[in-house]
PyMOL Python script that loads the backbone (N, CA, C, O; Angstrom):
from pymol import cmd

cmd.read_pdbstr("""\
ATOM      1  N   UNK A   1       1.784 -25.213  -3.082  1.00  0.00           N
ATOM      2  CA  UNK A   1       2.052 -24.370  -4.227  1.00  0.00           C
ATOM      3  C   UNK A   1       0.938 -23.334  -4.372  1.00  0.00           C
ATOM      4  O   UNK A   1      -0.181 -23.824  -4.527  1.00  0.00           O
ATOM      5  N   UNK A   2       1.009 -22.119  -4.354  1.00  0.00           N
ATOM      6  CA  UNK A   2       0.208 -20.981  -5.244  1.00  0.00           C
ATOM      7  C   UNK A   2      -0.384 -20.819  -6.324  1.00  0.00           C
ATOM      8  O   UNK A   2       0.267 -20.877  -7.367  1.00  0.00           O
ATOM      9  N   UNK A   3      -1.344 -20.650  -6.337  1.00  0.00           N
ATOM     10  CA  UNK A   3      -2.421 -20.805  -7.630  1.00  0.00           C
ATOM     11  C   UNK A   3      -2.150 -18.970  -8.076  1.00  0.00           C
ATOM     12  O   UNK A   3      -1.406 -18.056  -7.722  1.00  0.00           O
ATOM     13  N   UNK A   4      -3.351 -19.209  -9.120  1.00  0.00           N
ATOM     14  CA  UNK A   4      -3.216 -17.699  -9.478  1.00  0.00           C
ATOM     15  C   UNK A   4      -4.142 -17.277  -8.720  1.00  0.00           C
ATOM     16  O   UNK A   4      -3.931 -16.089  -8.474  1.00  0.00           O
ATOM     17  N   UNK A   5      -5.001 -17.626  -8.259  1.00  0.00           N
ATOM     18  CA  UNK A   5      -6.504 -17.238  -7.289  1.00  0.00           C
ATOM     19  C   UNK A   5      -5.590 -16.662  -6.067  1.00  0.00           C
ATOM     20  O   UNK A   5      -5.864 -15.568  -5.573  1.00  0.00           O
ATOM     21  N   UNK A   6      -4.460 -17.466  -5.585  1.00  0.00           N
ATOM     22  CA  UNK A   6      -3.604 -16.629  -4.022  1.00  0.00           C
ATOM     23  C   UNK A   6      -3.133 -15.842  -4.571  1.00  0.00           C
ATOM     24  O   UNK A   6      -3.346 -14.748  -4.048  1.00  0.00           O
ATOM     25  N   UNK A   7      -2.246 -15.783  -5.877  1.00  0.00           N
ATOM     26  CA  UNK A   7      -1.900 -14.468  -6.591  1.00  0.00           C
ATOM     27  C   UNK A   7      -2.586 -13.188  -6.678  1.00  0.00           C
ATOM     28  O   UNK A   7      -1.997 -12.109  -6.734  1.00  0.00           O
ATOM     29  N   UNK A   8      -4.124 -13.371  -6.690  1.00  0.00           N
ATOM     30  CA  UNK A   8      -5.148 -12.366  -7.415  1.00  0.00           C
ATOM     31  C   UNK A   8      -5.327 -11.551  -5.803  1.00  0.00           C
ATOM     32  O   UNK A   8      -5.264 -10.359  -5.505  1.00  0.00           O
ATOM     33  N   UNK A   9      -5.585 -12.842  -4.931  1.00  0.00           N
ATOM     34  CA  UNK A   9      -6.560 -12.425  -3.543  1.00  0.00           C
ATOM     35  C   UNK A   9      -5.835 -12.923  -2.752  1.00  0.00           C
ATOM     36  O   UNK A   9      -6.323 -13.881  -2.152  1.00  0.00           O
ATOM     37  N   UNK A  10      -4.299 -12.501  -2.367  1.00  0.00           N
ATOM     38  CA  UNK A  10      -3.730 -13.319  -1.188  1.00  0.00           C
ATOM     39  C   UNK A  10      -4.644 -13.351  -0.056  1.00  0.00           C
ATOM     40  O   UNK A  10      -5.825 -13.099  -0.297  1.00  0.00           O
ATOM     41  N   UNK A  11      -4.297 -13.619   1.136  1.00  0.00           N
ATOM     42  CA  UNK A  11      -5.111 -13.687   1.987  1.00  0.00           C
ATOM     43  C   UNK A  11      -4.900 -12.459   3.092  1.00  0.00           C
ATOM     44  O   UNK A  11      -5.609 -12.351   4.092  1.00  0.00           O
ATOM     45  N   UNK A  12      -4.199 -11.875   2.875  1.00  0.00           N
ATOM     46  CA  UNK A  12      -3.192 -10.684   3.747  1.00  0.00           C
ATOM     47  C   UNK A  12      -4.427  -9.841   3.418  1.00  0.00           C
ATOM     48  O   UNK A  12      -4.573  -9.138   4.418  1.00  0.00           O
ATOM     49  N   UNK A  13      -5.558  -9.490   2.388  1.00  0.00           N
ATOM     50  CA  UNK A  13      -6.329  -8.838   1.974  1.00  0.00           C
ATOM     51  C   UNK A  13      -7.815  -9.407   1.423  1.00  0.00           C
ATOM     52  O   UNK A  13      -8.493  -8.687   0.691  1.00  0.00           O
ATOM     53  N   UNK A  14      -8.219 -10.578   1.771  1.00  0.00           N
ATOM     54  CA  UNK A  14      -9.215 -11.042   1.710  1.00  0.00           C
ATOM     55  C   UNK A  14     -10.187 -10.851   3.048  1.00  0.00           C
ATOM     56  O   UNK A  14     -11.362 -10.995   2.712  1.00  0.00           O
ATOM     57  N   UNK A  15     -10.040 -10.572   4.459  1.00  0.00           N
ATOM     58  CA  UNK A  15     -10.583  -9.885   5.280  1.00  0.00           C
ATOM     59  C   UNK A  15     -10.934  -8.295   5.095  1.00  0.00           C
ATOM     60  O   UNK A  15     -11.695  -7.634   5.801  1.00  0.00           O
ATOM     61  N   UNK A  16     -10.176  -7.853   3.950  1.00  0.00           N
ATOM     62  CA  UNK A  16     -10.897  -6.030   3.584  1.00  0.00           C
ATOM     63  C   UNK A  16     -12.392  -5.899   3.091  1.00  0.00           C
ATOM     64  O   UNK A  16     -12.711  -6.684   2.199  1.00  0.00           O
ATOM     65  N   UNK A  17     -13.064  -5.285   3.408  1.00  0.00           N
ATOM     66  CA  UNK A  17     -13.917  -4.814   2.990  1.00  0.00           C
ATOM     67  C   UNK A  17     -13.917  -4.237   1.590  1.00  0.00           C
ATOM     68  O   UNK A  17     -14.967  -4.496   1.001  1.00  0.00           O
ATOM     69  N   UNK A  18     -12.926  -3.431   0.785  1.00  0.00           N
ATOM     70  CA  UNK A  18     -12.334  -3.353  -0.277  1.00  0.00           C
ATOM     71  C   UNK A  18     -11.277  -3.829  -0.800  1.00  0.00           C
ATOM     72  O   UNK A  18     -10.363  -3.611  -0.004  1.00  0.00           O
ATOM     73  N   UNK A  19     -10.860  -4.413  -1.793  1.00  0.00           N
ATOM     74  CA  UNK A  19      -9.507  -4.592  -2.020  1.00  0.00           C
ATOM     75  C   UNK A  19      -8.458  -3.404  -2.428  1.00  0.00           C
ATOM     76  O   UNK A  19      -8.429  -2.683  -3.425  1.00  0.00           O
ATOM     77  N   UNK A  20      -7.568  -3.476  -1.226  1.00  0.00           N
ATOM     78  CA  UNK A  20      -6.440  -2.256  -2.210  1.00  0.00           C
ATOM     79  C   UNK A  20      -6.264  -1.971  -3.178  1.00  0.00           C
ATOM     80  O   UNK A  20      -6.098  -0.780  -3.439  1.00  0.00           O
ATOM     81  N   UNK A  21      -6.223  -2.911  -4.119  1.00  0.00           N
ATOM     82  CA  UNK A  21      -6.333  -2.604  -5.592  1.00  0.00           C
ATOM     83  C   UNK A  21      -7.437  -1.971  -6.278  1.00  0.00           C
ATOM     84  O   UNK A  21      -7.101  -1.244  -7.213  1.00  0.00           O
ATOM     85  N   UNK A  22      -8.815  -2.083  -6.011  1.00  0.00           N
ATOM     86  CA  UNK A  22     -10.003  -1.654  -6.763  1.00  0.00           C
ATOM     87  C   UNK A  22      -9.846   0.163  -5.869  1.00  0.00           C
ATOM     88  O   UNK A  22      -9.911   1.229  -6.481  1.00  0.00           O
ATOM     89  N   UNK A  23      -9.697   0.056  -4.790  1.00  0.00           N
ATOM     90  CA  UNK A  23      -9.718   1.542  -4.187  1.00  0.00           C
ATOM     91  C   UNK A  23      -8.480   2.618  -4.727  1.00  0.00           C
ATOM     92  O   UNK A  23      -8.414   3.827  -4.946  1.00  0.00           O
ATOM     93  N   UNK A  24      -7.552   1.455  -4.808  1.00  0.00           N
ATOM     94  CA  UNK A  24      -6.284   2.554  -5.529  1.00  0.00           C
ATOM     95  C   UNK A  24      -6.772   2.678  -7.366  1.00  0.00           C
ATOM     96  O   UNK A  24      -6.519   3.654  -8.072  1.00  0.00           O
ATOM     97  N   UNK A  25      -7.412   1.578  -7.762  1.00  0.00           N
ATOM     98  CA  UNK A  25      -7.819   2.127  -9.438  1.00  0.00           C
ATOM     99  C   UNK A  25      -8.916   2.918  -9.252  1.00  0.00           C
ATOM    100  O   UNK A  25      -8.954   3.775 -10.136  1.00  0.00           O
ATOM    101  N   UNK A  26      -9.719   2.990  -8.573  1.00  0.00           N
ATOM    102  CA  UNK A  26     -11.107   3.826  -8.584  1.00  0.00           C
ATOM    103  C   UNK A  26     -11.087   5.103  -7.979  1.00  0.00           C
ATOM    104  O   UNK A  26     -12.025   5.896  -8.050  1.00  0.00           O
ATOM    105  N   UNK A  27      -9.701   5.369  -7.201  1.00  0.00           N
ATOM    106  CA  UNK A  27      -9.000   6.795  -7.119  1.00  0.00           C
ATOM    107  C   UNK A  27      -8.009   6.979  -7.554  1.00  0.00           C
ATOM    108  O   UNK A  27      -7.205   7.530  -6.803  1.00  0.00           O
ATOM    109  N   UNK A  28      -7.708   6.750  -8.467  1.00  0.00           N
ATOM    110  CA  UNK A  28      -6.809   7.297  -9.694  1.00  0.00           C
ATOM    111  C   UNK A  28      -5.408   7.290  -8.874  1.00  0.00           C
ATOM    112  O   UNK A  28      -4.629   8.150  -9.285  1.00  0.00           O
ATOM    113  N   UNK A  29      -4.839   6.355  -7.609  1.00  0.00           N
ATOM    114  CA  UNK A  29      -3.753   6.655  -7.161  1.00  0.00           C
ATOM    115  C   UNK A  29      -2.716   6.357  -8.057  1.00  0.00           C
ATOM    116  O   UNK A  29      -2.699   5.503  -8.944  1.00  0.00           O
ATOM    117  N   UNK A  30      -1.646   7.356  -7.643  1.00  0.00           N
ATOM    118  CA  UNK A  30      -0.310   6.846  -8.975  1.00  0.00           C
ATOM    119  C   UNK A  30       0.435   5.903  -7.522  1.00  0.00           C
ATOM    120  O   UNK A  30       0.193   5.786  -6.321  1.00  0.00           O
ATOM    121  N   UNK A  31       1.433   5.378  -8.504  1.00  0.00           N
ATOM    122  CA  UNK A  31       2.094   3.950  -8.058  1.00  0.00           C
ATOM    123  C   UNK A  31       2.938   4.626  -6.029  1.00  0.00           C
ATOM    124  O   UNK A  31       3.022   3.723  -5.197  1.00  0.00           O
ATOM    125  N   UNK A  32       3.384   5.982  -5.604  1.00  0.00           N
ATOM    126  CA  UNK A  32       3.693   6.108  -4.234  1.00  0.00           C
ATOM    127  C   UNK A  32       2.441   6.032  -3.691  1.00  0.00           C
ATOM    128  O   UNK A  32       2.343   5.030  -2.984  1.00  0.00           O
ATOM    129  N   UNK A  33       1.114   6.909  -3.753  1.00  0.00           N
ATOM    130  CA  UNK A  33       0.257   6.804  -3.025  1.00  0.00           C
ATOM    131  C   UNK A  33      -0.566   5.145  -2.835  1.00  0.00           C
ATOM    132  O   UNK A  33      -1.263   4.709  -1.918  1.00  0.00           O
ATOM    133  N   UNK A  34      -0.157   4.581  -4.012  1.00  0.00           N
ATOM    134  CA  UNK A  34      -1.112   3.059  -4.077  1.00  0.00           C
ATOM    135  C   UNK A  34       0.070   2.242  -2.852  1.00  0.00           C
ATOM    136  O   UNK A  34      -0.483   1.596  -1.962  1.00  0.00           O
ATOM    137  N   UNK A  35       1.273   2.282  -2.846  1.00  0.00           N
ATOM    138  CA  UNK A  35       1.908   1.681  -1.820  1.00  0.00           C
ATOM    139  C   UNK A  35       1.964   1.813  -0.425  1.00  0.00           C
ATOM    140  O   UNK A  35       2.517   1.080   0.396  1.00  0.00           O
ATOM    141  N   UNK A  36       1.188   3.052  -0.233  1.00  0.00           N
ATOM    142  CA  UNK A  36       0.926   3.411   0.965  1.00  0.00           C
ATOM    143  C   UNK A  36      -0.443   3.037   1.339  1.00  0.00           C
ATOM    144  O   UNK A  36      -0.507   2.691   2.519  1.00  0.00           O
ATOM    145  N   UNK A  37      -1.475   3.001   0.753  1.00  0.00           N
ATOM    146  CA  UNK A  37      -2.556   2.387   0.688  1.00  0.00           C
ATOM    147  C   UNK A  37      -2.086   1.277   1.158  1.00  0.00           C
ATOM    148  O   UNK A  37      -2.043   1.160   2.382  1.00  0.00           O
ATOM    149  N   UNK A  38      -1.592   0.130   0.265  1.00  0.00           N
ATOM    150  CA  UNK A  38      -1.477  -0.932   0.493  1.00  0.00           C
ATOM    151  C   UNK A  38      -0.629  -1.226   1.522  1.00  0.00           C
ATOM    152  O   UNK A  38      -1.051  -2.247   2.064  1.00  0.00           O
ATOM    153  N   UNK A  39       0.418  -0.804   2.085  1.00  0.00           N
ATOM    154  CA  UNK A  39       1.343  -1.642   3.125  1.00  0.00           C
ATOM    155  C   UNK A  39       0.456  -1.073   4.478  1.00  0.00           C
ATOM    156  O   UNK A  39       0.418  -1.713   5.529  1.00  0.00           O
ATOM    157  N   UNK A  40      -0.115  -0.017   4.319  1.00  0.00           N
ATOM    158  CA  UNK A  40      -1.362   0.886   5.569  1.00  0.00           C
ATOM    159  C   UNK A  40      -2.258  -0.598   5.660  1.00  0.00           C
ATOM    160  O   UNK A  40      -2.400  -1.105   6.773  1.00  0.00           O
ATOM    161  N   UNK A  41      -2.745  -1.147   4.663  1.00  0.00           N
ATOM    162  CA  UNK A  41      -3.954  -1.899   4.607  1.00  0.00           C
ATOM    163  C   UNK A  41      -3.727  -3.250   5.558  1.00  0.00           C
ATOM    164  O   UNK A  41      -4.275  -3.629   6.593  1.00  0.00           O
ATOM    165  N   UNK A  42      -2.388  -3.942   4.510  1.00  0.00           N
ATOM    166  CA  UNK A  42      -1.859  -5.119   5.131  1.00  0.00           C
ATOM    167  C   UNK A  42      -1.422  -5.526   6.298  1.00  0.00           C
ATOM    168  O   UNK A  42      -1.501  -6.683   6.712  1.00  0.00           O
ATOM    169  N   UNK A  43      -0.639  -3.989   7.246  1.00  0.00           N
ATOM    170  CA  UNK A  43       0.443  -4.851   7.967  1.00  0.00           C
ATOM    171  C   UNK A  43      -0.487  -5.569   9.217  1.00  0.00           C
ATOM    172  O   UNK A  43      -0.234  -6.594   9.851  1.00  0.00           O
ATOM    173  N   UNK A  44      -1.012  -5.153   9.267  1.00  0.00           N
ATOM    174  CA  UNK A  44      -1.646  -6.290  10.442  1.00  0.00           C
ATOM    175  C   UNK A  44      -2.016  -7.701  10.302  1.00  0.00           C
ATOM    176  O   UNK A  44      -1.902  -8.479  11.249  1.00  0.00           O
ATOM    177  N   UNK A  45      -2.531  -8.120   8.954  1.00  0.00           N
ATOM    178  CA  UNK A  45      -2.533  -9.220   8.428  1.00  0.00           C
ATOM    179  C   UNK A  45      -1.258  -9.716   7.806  1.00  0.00           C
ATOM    180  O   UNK A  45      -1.303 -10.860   7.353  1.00  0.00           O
ATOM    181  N   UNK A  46      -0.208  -9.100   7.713  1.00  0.00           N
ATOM    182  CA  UNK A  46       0.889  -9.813   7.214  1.00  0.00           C
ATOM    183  C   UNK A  46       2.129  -9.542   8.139  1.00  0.00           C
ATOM    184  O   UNK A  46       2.353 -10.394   8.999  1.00  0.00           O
ATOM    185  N   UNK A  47       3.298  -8.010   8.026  1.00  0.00           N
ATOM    186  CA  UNK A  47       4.185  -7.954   7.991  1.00  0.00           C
ATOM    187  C   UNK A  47       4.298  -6.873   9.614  1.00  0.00           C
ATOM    188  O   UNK A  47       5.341  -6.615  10.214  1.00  0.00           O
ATOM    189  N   UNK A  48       3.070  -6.478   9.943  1.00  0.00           N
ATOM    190  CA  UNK A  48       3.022  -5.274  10.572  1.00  0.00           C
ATOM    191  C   UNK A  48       4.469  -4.498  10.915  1.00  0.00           C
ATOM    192  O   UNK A  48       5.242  -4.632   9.967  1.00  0.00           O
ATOM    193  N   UNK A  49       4.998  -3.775  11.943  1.00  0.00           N
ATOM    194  CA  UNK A  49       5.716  -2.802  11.988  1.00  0.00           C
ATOM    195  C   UNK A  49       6.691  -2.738  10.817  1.00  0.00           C
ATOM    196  O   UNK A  49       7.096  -1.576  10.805  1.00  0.00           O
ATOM    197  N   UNK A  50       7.233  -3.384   9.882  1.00  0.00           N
ATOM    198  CA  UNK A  50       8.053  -3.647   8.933  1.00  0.00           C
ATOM    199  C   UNK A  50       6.768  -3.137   7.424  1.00  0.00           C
ATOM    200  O   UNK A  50       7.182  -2.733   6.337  1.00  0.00           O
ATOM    201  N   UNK A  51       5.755  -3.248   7.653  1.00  0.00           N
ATOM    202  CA  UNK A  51       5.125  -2.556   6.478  1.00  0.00           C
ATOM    203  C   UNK A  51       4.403  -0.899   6.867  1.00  0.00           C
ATOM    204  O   UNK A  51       3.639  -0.251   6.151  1.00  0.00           O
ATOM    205  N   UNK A  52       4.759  -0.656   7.754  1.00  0.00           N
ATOM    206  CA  UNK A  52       4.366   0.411   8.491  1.00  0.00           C
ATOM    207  C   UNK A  52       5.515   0.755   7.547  1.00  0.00           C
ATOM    208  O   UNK A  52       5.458   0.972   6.336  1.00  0.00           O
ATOM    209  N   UNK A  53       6.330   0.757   8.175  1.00  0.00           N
ATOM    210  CA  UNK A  53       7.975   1.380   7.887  1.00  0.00           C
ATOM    211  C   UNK A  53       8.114   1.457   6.288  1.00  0.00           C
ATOM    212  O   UNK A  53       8.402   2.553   5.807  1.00  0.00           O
ATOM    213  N   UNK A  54       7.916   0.289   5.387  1.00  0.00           N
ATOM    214  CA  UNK A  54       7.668   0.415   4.250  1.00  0.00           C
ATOM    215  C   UNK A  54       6.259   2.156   3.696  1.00  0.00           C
ATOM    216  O   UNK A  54       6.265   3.176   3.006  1.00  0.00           O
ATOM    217  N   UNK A  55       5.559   1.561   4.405  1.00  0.00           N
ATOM    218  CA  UNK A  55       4.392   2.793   3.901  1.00  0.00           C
ATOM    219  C   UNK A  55       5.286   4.639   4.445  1.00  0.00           C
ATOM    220  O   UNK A  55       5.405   5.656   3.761  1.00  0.00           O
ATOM    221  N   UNK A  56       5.655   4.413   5.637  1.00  0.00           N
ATOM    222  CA  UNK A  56       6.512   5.650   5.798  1.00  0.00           C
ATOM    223  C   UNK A  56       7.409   6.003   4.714  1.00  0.00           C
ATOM    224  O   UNK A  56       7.568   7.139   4.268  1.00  0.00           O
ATOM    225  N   UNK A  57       7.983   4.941   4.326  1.00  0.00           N
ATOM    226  CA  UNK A  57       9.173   5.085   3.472  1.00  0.00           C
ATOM    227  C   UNK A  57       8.515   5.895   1.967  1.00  0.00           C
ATOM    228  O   UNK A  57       9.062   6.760   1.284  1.00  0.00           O
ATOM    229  N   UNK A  58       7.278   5.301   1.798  1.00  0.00           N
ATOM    230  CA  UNK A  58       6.541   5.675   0.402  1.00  0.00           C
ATOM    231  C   UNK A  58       5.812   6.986   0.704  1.00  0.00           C
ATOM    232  O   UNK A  58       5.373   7.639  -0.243  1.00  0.00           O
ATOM    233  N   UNK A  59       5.653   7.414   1.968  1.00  0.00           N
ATOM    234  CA  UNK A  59       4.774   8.149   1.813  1.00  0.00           C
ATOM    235  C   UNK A  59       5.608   9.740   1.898  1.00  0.00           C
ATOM    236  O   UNK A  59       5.105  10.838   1.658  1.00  0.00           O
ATOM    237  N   UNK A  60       7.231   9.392   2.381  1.00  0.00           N
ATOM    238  CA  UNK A  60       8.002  10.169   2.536  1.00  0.00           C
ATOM    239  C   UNK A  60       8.467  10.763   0.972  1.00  0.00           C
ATOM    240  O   UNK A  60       8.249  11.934   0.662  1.00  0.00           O
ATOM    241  N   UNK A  61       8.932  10.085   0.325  1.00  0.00           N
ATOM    242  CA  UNK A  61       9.258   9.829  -1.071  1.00  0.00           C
ATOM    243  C   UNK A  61       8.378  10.516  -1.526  1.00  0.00           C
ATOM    244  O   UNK A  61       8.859  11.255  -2.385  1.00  0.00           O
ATOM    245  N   UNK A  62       6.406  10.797  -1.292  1.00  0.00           N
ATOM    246  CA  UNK A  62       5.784  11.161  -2.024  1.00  0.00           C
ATOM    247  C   UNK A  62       5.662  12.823  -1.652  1.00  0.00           C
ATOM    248  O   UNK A  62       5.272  13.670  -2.456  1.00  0.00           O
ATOM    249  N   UNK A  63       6.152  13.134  -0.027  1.00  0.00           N
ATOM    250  CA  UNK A  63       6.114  14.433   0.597  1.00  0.00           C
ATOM    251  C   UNK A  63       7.693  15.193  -0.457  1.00  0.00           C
ATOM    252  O   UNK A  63       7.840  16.144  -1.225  1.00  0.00           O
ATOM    253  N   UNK A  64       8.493  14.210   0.050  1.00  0.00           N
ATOM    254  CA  UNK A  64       9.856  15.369  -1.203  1.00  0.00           C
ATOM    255  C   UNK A  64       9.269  14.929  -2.930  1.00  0.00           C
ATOM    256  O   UNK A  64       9.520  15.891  -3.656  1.00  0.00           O
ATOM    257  N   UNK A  65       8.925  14.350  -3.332  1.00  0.00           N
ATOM    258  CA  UNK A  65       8.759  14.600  -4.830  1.00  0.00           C
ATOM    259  C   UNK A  65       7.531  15.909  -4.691  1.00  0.00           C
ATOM    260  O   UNK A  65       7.747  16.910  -5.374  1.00  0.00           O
ATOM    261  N   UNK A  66       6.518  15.887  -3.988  1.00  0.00           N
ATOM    262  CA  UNK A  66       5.273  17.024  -4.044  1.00  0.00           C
ATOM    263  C   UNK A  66       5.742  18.240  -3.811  1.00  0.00           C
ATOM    264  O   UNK A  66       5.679  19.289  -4.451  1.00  0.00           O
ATOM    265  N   UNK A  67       6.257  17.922  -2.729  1.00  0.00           N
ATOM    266  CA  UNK A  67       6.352  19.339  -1.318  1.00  0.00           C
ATOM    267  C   UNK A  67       7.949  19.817  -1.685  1.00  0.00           C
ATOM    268  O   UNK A  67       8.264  20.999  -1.547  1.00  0.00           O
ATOM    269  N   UNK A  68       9.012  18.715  -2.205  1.00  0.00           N
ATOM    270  CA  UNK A  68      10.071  19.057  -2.354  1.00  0.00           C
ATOM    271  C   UNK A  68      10.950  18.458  -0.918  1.00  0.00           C
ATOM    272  O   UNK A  68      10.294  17.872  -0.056  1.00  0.00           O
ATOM    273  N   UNK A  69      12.361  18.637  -0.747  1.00  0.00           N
ATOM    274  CA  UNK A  69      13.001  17.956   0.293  1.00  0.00           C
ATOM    275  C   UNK A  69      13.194  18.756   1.062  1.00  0.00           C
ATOM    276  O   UNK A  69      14.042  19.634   0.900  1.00  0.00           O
ATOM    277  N   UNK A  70      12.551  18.664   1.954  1.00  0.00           N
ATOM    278  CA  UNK A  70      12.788  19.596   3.329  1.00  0.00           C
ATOM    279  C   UNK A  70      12.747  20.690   2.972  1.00  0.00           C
ATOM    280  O   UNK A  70      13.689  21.405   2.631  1.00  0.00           O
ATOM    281  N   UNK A  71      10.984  21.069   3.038  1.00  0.00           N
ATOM    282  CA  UNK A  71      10.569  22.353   2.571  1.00  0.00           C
ATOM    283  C   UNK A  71      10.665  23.041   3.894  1.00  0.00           C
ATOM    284  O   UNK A  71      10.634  22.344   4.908  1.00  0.00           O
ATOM    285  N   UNK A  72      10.797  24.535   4.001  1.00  0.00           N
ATOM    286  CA  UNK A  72      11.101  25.364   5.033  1.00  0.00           C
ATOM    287  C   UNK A  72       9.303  25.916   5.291  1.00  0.00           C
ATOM    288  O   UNK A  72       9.027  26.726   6.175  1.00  0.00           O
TER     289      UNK A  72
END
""", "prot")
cmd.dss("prot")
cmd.show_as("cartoon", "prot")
cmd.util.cbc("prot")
cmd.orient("prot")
């Protein structure tokens, strides 16, 4: 069973040098850029090519909301 301590610090991110979370609050990321942070951070410790794909997915989402959809 899962404590709140695996909740706080899974282990997918206890080998970082920072935690995703303190780097995404201490640069003010809003919630697309913090998911890209984070699935960038993890996939090797957890999900790899499938959180790659996730972070593409977020980071795409964040190019058409900025840049707009298929800017010329």
């Amino acid at each position: 069973m899962k404590t709140k301590a695996d909740a706080i610090k899974p282990t997918h991110y206890t080998a970082c040098a920072i935690q995703p979370i303190d780097y995404i609050w201490a640069n003010n990321l809003n919630f697309l850029e913090g998911n890209v942070v984070k699935y960038v951070t993890r996939h090797k410790a957890k999900n790899g090519k499938e959180d790659l794909e996730k972070a593409l997915y977020y980071l795409q989402m964040l190019i058409d909301r900025e840049y707009g959809v298929n800017p010329d």
